[in-house]
N, C-alpha and C positions, 0 to 999 in steps of 0.2 A: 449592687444595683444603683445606677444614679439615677439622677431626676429624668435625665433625658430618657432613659430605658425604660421610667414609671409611665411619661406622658406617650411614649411609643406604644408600649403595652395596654395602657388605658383607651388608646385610640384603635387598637387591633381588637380589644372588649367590644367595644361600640358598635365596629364592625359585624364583628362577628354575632352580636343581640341581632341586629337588623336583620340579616341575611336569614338569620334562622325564625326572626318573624314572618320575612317574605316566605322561607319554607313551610311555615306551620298553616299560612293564610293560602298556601297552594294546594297543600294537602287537604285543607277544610273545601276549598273550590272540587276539589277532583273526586272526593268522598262524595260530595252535593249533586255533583256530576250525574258520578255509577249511579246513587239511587235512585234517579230521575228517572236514568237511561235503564236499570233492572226493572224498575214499577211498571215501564213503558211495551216491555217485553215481556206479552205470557209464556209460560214455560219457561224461560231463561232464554231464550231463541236469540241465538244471532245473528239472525239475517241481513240486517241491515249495516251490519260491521264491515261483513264483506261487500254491497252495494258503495259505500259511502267512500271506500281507496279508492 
């Protein structure tokens, strides 16, 4: 491995941290979500899932 394959590799690292922060901070938003949207619904009712397409 040369240097150029370390700093290509390091830069593909970096990458790949971010994205999977973006993913982790989406998941955290979509979890926050449902339990807004389950609290908000007694009995678990989806009625307004189908209203809302």
């Amino acid at each position: 491995i040369c240097q150029r394959d370390i700093k290509r590799l390091r830069e593909k690292e970096l990458q790949l941290q971010a994205d999977l922060t973006a993913a982790s901070k989406e998941i955290l938003r979509l979890r926050t979500m449902l339990k807004e949207y389950s609290s908000n619904t007694p009995n678990g009712s989806n009625d307004q899932s189908s209203s809302s397409v």
